[in-house]
C-alpha positions in Angstrom: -2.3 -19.8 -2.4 1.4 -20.2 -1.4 2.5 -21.0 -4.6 0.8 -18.2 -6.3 2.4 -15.4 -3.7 5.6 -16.8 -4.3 5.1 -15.8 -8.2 3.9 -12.5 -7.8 7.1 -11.7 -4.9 9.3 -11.9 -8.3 6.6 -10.3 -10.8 5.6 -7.5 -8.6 9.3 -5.8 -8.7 9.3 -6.4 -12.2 5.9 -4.2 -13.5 7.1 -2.0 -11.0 10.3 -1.2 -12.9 8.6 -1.2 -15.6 6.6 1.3 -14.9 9.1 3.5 -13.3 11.6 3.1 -16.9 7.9 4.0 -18.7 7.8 7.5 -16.7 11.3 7.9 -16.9 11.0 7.6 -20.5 8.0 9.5 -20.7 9.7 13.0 -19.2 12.5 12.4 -21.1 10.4 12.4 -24.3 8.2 15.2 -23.1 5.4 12.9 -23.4 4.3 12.0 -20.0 1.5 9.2 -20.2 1.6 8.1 -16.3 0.7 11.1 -13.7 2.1 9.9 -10.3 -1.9 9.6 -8.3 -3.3 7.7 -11.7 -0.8 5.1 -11.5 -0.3 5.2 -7.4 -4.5 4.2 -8.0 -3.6 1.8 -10.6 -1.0 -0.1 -8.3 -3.3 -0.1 -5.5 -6.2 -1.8 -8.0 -3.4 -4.6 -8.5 -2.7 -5.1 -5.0 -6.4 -5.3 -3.9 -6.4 -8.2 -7.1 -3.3 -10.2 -6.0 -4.4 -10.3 -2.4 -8.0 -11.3 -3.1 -5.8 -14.2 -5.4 -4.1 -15.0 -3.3 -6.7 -15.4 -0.6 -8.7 -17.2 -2.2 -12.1 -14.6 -2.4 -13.5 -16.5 -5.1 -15.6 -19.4 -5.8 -15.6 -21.7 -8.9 -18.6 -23.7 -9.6 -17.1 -25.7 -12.3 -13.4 -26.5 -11.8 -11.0 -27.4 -14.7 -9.9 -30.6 -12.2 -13.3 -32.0 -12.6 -14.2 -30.9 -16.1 -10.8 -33.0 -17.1 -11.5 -36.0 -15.2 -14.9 -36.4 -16.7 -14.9 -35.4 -20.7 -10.6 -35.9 -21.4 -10.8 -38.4 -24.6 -7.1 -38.7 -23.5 -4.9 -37.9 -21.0 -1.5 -36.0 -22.2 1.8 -35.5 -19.9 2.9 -32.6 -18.6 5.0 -31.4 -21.6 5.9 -28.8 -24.5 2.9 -30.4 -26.5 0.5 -29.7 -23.4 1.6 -26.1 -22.6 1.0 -24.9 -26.2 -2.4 -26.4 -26.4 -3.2 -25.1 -22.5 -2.2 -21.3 -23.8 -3.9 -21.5 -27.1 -7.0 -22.4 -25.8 -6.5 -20.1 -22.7 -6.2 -17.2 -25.3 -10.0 -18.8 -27.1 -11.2 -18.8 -23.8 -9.7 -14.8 -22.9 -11.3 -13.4 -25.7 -14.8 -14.5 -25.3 -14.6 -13.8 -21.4 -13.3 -10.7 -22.4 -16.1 -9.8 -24.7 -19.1 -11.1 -22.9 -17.8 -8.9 -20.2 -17.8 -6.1 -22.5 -21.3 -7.3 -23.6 -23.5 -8.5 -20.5 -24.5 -5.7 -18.2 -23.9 -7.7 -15.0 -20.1 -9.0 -16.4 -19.5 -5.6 -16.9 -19.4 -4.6 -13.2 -15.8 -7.1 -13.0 -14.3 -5.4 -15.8 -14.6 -1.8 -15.7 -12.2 -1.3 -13.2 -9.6 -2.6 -15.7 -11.0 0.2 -18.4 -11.3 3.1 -15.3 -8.2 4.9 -15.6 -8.1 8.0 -18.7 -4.5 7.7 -18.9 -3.0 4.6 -21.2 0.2 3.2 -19.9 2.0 0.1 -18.3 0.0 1.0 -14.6 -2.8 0.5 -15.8 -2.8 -2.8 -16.8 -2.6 -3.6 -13.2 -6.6 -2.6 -12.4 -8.1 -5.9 -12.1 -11.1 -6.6 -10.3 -11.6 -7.9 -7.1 -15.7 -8.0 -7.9 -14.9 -11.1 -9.5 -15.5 -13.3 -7.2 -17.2 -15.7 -9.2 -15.6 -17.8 -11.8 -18.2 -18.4 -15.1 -16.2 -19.1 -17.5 -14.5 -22.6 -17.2 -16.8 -24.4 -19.8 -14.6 -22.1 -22.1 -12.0 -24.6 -21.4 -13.4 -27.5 -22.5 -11.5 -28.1 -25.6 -8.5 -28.6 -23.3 -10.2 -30.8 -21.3 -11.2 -32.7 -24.0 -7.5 -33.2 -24.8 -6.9 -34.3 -21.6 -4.4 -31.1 -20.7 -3.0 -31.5 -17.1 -5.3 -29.2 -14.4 -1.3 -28.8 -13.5 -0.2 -27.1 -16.8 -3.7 -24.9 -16.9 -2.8 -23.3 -13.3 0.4 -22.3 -14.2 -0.3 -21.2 -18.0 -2.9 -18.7 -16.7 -1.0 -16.4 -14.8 2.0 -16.7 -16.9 -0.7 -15.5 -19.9 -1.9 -12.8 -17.7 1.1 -11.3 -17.3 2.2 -11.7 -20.6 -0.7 -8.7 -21.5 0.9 -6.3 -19.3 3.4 -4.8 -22.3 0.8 -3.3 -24.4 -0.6 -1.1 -22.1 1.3 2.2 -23.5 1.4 4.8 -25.9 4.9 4.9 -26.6 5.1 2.0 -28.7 3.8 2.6 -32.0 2.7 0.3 -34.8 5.0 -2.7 -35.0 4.5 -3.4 -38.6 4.2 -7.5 -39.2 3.8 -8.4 -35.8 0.0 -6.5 -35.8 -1.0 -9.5 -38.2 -0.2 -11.7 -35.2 -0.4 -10.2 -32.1 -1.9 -8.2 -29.8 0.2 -4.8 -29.9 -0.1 -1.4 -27.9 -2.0 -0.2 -31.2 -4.5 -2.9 -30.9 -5.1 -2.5 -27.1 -5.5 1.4 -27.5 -7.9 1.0 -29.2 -9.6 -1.5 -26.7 -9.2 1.1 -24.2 -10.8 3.5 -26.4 -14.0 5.4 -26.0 -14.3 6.9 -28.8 -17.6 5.9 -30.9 -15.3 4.1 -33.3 -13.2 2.5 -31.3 -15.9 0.8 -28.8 -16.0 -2.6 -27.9 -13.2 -3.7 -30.1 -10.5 -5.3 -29.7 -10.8 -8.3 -27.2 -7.9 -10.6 -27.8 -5.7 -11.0 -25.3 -2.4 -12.1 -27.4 -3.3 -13.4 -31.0 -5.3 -11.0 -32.5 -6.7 -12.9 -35.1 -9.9 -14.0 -33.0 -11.1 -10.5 -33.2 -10.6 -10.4 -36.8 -12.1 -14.1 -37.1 -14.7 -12.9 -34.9 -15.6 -9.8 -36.7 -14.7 -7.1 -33.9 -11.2 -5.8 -35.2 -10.9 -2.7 -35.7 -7.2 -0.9 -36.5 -6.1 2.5 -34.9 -6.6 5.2 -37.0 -4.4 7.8 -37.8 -6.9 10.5 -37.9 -8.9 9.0 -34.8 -6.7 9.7 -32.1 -8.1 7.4 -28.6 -9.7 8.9 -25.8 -9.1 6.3 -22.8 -12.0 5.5 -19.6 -15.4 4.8 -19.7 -18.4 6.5 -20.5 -19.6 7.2 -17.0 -16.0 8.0 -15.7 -14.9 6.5 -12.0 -14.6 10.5 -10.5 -12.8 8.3 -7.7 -9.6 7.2 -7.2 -10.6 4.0 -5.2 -10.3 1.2 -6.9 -12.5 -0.8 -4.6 -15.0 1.8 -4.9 -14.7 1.4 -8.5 -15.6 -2.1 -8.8 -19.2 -2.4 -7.4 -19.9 1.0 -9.3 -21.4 -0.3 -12.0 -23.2 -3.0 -10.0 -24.8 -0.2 -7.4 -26.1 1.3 -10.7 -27.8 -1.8 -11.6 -29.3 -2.7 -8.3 -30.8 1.0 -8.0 -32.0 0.9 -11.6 -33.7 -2.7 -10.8 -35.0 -1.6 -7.6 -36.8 1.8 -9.6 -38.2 -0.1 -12.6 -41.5 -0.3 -12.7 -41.4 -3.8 -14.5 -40.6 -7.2 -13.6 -39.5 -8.0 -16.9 -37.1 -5.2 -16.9 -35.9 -5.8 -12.8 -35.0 -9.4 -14.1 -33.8 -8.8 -17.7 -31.4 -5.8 -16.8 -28.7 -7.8 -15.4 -28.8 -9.6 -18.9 -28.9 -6.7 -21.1 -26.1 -5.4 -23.5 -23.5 -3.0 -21.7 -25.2 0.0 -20.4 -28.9 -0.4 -21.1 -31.2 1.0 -18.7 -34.9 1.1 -18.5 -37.1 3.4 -20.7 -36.7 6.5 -19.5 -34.5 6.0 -16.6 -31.5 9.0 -18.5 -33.9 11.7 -17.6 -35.3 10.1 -14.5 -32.4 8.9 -12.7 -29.2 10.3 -14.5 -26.2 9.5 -14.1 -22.6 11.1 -15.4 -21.8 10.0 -19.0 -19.5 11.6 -21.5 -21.2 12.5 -24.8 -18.4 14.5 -26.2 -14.7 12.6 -25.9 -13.1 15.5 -26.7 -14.9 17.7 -24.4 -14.7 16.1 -20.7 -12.5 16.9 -17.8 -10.3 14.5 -16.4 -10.5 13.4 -12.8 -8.4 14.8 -10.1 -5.8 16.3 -12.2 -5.8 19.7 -9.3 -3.3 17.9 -6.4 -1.0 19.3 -4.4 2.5 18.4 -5.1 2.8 17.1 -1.3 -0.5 14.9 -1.5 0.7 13.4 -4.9 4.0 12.4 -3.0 2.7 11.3 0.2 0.1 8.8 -2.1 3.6 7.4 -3.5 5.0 7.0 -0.4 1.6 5.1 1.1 1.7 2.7 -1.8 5.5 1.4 -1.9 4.9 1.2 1.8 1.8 -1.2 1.1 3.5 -2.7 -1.5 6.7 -3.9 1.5 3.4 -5.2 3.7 2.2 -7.4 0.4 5.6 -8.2 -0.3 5.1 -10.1 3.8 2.6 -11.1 3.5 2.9 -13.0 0.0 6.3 -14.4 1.2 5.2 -15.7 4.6 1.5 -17.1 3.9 2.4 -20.8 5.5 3.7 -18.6 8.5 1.1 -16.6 9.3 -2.0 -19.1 8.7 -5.1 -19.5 9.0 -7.4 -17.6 9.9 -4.6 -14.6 10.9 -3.7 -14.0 6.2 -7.7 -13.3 6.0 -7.1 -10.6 9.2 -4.0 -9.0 7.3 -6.1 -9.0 4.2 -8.7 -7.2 5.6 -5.6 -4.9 6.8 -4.6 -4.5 3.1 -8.2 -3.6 2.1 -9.0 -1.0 5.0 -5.1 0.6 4.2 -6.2 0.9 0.4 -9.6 2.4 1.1 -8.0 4.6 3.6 -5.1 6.4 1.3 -7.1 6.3 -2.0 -10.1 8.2 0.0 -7.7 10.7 0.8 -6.6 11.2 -2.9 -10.2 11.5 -3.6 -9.9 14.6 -1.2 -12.8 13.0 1.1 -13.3 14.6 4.4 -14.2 10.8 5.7 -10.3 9.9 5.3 -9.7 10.6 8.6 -12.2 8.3 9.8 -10.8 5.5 7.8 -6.9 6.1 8.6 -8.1 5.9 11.8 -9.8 2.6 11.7 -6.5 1.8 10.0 -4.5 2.5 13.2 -7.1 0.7 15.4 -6.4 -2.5 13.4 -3.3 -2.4 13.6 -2.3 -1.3 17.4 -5.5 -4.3 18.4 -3.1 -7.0 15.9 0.2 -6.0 17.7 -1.8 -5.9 21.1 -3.5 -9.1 20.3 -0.5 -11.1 18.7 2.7 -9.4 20.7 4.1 -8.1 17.3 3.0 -8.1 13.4 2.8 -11.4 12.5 5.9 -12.5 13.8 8.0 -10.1 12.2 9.7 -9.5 15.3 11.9 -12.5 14.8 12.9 -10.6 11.5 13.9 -7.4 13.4 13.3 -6.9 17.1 12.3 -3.1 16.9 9.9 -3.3 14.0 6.7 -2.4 16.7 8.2 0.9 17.2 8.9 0.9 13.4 5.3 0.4 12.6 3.7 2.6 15.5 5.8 5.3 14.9 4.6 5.0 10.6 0.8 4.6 11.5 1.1 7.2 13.8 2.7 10.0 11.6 0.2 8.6 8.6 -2.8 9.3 10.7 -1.3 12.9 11.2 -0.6 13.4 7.6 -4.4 12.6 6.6 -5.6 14.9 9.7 -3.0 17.7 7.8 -4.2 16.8 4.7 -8.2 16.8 5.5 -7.9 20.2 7.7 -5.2 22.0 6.1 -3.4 21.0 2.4 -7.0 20.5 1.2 -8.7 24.0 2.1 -5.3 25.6 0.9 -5.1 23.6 -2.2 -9.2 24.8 -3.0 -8.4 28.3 -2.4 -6.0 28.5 -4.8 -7.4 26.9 -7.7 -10.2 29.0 -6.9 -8.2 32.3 -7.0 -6.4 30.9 -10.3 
């Protein structure tokens, strides 16, 4: 867990400048690909992922460790030799992950939240799920294992290939001539993200492309195609943990209604999307028929409430940055009480960028938490011994962001509605 904070304290200001040279770049171009509240939503997807990482919320059944020690017909050393096998069989092991979840209803429910957003840029590629919170996959590792590849070099050659599929997520980079024989490029990836009928479930290599085209599900941008980004039954929130049991609340309802056993029990196992006979006219649910002819979500904000979700996110983003840099300090059980923290502040601001009259309620569980932990502990996890007057610091910022979401919920709101309204 340690070890794995420390990493993301260096990667997280990294994407983040990324980002910010991508919309830089983007208004300078008059070709803005990253509105403020889809990325400020995008970050906050991230950070619910790195904390749940880094906490540890999930559960492996088969571990690479064991798998290793059991089938390795050798046993290489830690070397050059041993990384480049561990990333080329990561990659074998990415792609078919990555399609099954495009392919098995109940693996779908992990993954959406990565496909949520309708914009395409470097913010993006930080929605990852938290509703994985069970690891399937390792068997996909056995060739490595079979080689005898260190469980060492494996933990550290998966985040370092994770990251390395945070470049193509934007639409200012276009085809890169030779290097699409190879690689995974923006093109590629676009059209991954693409809902278009032609585009759909294409595209699921993660940094060679030529499994898809082994594989047979390549499919090259076209020039006359141009993508539509999200998913067929779009988020309509901006809360990424709301987004990731979506998909499974619409699979427990549809199981619970069907009047079959075979279908309550088959669902989960299904291809991507199927629901029972009947069930589109029985139970509907939003889905996008014409990608051309949709309305993106939330695009009517205030310029204060678009600033204000900025604001609430870098602000997270410093209390992530503690809490990834002083794990060993804080402890047990006290990092799983400042993750809940993390969750409830997430839920709290991205329910008021959803425009939810029930923001209140949460920014003011928000402020319960955090005046019971300073009341409870004598200070936030000892960052008194950083700076001695960081209580008032941190009253006197929960306390005004309570007062911005009652503003927001009783005033900004209304006015914002009336306008659009009179437009």
């Amino acid at each position: 867990m340690e070890e794995y904070g420390k990493i993301l304290i260096i990667a997280m200001p990294i994407f983040l400048t990324l980002i910010v040279i991508e919309k830089i770049y983007g208004i300078y171009k008059k070709d803005d690909t990253a509105p403020l509240i889809d990325s400020v939503s995008s970050i906050s997807s991230g950070i619910t992922n790195s904390v749940k990482d880094v906490l540890g919320l999930s559960v492996t059944f088969l571990s690479y460790e064991w798998l290793v020690s059991k089938i390795a017909l050798q046993h290489l050393e830690v070397s050059v030799l041993s990384y480049f096998i561990a990333f080329f069989v990561i990659d074998f092991y990415g792609y078919w992950s990555h399609r099954l979840a495009h392919q098995i209803n109940f693996l779908w429910n992990k993954h959406a939240i990565h496909h949520s957003s309708e914009e395409f840029n470097l913010a993006c590629a930080l929605r990852q799920p938290i509703a994985s919170l069970l690891n399937l996959f390792t068997f996909l590792l056995i060739p490595a294992a079979l080689l005898g590849v260190p469980a060492t070099v494996i933990a550290i050659t998966l985040p370092l290939h994770l990251f390395l599929q945070f470049w193509y997520h934007t639409k200012h980079i276009k085809k890169m001539g030779f290097v699409e024989k190879i690689l995974v490029t923006p093109s590629h990836h676009r059209v991954h993200h693409a809902i278009n009928p032609e585009y759909l479930d294409k595209n699921h290599s993660q940094i060679f492309i030529f499994w898809d085209k082994l594989f047979g599900t390549f499919q090259e941008e076209l020039d006359n195609v141009p993508p539509v980004f999200g998913i067929t039954r779009p988020a309509n929130t901006w809360n990424p943990i709301r987004i990731n049991f979506q998909h499974l609340t619409l699979l427990i309802k549809d199981a619970w209604h069907a009047p079959k056993w075979k279908d309550k029990l088959t669902i989960w196992f299904k291809p991507t999307g199927w629901r029972p006979e009947n069930f589109e006219e029985l139970y509907p649910v939003n889905k996008i028929e014409n990608v051309f002819d949709f309305n993106k979500y939330g695009t009517q904000n205030s310029q204060k409430l678009i600033y204000w979700s900025v604001a609430q996110v870098l602000i997270t983003l410093l209390f992530v940055s503690y809490l990834f840099d002083n794990i060993a300090k804080i402890g047990l059980p006290n990092i799983f009480i400042y993750g809940f923290f993390i969750f409830t502040t997430i839920y709290s601001y991205t329910e008021l960028m959803d425009k939810s009259k029930y923001a209140v309620l949460w920014e003011g569980l928000r402020f319960v938490v955090v005046i019971a932990i300073i009341m409870y502990y004598g200070d936030w996890f000892g960052l008194n011994h950083v700076f001695s007057s960081s209580n008032y610091i941190i009253f006197s910022y929960f306390s005004l962001s309570l007062l911005a979401s009652i503003y927001f919920v009783t005033i900004d709101f209304k006015t914002n509605q009336n306008q659009t309204v009179t437009s």
